[in-house]
Short mmCIF file of the C-alpha atoms (twelve columns), coordinates in Angstrom:
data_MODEL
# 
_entry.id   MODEL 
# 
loop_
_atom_site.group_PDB 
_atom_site.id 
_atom_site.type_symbol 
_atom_site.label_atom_id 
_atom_site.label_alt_id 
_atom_site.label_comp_id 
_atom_site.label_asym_id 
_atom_site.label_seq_id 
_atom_site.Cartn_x 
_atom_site.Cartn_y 
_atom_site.Cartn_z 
_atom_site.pdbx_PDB_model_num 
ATOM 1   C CA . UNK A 1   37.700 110.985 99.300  1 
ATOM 2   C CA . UNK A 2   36.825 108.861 101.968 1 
ATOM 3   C CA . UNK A 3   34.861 109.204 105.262 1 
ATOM 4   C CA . UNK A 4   38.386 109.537 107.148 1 
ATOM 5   C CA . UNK A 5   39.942 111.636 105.337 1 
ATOM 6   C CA . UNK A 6   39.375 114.471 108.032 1 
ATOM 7   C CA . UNK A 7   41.366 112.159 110.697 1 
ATOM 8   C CA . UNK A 8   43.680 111.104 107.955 1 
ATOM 9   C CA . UNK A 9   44.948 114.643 107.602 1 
ATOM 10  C CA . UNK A 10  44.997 115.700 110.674 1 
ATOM 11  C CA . UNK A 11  47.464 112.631 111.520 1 
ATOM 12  C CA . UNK A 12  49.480 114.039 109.259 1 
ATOM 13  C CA . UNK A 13  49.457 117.625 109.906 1 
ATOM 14  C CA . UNK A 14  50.540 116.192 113.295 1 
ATOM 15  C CA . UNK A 15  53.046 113.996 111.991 1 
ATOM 16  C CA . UNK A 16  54.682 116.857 110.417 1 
ATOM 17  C CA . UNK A 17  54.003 119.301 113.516 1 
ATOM 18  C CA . UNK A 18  56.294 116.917 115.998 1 
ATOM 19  C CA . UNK A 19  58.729 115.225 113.929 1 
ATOM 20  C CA . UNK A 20  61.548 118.470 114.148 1 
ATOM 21  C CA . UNK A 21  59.841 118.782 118.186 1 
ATOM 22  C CA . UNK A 22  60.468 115.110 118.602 1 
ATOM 23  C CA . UNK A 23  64.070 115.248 117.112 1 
ATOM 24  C CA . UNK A 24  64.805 118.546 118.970 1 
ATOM 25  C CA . UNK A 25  64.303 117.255 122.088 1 
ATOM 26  C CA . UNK A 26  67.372 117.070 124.476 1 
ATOM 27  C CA . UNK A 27  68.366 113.224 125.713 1 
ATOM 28  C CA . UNK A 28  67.491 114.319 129.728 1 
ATOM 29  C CA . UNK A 29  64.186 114.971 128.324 1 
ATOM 30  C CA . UNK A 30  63.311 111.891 126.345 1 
ATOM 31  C CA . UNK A 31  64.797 109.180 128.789 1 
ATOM 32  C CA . UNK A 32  64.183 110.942 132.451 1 
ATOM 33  C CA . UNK A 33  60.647 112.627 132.903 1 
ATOM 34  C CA . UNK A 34  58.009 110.069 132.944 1 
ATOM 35  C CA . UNK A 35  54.505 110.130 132.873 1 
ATOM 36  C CA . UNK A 36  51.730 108.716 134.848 1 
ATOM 37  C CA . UNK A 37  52.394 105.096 133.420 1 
ATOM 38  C CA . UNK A 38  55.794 105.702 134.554 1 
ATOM 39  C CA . UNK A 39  56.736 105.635 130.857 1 
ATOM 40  C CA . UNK A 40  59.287 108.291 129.637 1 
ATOM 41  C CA . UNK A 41  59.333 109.921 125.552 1 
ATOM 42  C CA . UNK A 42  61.134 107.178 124.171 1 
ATOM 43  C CA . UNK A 43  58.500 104.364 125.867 1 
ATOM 44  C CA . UNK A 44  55.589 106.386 124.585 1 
ATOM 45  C CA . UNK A 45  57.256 107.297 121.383 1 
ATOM 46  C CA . UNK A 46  57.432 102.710 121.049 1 
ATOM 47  C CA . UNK A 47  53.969 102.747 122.256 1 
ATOM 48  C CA . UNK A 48  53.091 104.607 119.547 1 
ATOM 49  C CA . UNK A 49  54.807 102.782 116.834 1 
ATOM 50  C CA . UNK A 50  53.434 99.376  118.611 1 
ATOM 51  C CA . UNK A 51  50.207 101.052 118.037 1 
ATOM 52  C CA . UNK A 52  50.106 101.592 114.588 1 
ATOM 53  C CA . UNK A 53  52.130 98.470  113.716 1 
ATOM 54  C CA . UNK A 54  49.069 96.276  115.448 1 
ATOM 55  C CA . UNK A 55  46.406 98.287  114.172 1 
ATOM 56  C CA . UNK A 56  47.795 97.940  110.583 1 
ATOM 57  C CA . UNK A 57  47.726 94.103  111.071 1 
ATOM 58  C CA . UNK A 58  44.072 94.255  112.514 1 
ATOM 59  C CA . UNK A 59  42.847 96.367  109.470 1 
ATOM 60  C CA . UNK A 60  44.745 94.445  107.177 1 
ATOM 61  C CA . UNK A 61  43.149 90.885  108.566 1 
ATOM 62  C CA . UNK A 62  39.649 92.144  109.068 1 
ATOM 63  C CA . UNK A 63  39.392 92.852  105.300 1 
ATOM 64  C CA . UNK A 64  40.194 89.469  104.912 1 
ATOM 65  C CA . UNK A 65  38.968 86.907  107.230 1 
ATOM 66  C CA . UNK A 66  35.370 85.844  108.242 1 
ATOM 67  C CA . UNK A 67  34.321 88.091  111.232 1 
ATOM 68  C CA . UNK A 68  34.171 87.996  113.979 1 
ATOM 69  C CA . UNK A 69  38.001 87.578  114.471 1 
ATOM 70  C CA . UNK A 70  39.796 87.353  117.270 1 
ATOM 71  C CA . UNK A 71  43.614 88.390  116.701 1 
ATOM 72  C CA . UNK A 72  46.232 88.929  119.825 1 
ATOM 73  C CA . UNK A 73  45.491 91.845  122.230 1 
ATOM 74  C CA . UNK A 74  48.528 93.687  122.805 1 
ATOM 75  C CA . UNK A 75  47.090 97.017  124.348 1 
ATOM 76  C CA . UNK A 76  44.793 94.979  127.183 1 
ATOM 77  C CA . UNK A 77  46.193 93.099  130.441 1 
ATOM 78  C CA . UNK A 78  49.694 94.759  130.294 1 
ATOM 79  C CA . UNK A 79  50.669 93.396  127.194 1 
ATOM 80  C CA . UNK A 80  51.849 96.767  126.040 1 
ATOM 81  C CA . UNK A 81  54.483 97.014  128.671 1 
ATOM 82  C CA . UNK A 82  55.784 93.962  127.744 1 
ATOM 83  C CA . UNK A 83  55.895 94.993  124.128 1 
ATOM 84  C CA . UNK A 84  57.735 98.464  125.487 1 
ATOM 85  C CA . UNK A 85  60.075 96.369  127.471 1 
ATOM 86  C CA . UNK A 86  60.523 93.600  125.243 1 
ATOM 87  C CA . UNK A 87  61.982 95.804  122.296 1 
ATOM 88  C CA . UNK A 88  64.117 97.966  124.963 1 
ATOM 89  C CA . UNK A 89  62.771 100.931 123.231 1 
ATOM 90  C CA . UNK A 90  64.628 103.208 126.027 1 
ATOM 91  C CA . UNK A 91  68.120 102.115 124.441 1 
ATOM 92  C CA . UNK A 92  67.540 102.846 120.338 1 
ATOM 93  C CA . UNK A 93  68.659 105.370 118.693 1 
ATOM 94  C CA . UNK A 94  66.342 108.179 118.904 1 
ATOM 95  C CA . UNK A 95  66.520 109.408 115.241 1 
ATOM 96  C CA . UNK A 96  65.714 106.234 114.198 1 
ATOM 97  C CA . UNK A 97  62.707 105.481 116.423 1 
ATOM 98  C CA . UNK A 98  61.309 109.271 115.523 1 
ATOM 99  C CA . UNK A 99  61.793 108.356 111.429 1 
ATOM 100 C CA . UNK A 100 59.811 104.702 112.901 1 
ATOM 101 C CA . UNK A 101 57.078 106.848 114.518 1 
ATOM 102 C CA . UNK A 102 56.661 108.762 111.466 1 
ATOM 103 C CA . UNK A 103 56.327 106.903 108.801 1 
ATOM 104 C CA . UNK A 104 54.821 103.665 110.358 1 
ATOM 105 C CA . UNK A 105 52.130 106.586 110.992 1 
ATOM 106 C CA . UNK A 106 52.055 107.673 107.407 1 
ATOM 107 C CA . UNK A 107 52.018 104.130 106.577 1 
ATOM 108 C CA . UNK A 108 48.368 102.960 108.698 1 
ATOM 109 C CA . UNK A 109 46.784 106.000 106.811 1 
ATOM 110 C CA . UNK A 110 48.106 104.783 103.553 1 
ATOM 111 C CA . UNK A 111 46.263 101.320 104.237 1 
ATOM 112 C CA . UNK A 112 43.381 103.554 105.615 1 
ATOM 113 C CA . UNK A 113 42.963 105.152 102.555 1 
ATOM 114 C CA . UNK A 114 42.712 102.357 100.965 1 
ATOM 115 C CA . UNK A 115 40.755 100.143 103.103 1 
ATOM 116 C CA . UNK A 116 37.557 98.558  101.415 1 
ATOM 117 C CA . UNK A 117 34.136 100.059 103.138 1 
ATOM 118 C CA . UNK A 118 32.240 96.956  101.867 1 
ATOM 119 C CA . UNK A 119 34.449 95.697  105.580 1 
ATOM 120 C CA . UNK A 120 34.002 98.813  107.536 1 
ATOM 121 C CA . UNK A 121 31.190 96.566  109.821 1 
ATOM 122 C CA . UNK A 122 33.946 93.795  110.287 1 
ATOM 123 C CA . UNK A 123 34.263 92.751  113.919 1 
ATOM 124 C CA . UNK A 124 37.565 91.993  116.424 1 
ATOM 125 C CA . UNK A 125 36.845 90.550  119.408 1 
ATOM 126 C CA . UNK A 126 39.351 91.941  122.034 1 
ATOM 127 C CA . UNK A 127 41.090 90.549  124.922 1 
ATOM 128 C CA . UNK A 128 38.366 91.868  127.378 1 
ATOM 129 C CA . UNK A 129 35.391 90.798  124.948 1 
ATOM 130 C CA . UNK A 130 34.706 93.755  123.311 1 
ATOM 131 C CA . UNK A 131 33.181 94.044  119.597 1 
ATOM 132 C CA . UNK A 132 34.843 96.453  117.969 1 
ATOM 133 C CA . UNK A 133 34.074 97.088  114.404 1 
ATOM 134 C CA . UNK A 134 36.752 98.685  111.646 1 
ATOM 135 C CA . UNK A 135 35.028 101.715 110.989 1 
ATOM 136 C CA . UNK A 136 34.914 102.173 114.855 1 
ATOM 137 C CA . UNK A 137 39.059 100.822 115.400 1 
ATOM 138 C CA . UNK A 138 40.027 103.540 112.117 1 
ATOM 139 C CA . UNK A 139 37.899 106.585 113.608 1 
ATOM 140 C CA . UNK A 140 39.287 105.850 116.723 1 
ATOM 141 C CA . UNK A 141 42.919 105.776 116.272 1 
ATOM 142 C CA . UNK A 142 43.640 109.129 115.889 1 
ATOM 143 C CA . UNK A 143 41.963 109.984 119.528 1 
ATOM 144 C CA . UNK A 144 44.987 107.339 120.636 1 
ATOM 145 C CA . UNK A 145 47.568 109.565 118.759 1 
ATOM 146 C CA . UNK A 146 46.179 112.374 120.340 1 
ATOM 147 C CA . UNK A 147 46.173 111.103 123.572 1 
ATOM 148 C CA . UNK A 148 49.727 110.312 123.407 1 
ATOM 149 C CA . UNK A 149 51.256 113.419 122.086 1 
ATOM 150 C CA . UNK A 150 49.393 115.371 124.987 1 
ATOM 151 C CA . UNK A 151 51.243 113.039 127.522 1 
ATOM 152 C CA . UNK A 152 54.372 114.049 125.636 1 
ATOM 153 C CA . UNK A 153 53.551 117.244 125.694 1 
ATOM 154 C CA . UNK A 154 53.156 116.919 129.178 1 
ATOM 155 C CA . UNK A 155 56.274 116.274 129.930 1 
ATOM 156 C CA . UNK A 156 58.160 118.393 127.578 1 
ATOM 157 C CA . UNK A 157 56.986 120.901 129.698 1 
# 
């Protein structure tokens, strides 16, 4: 048991909660409403997998290198969109990017589960200059998942 195990399964009772939404979901609906960031289901669905695929790295290389570290920013000064744009995430296949956002997802707790708390105090430095310790990046991430399903929410509705 570790102290994020609580987070850890509720990621994945979520997980299991949208996939069959996510897949259900009618191609008007995933490609035309957008949301405040003028992003539509498939861009936030990418988002999401960007997410998780740069927070893996960042817990990965803060159990290893001498902190602080400072490793590329992708969420801060519109890097994000580019990373939306860049992999065209409104053209693939929708299936595939749902199976992506899944198991990418069940993938970051895996290395969460496993992450050594002897590095939990660890420090990135972000784009902005913020400290940001592990423990504080892996108790936050599931707030981020959160957030994002409501906005997708949002617009299923």
């Amino acid at each position: 048991m570790t102290q994020f195990e609580t987070n850890n399964s509720r990621m994945l009772e979520l997980i299991e909660a949208w996939e069959p939404r996510l897949l259900a979901l009618a191609e008007d609906v995933i490609t035309s409403r957008r949301n405040k960031q003028n992003r539509n289901i498939k861009q936030i669905l990418g988002h999401m997998v960007d997410s998780a695929s740069n927070n893996t790295h960042r817990f990965v290389h803060l159990q290893y290198q001498s902190s602080p570290i400072v490793f590329p920013d992708y969420a801060n000064l519109g890097n994000n969109d580019r990373w939306i744009a860049v992999q065209n995430y409104e053209s693939e296949n929708w299936v595939d990017l749902v199976r992506l956002w899944k198991y990418a997802n069940r993938h970051i707790i895996h290395v969460i589960n496993h992450v050594n708390p002897d590095k939990l105090d660890a420090i990135w430095v972000s784009a902005l200059g913020e400290e940001i310790s592990l423990n504080t990046m892996i108790l936050g991430y599931l707030g981020h998942f959160e957030l994002h399903l409501r906005e997708i929410e949002e617009l299923i509705q």
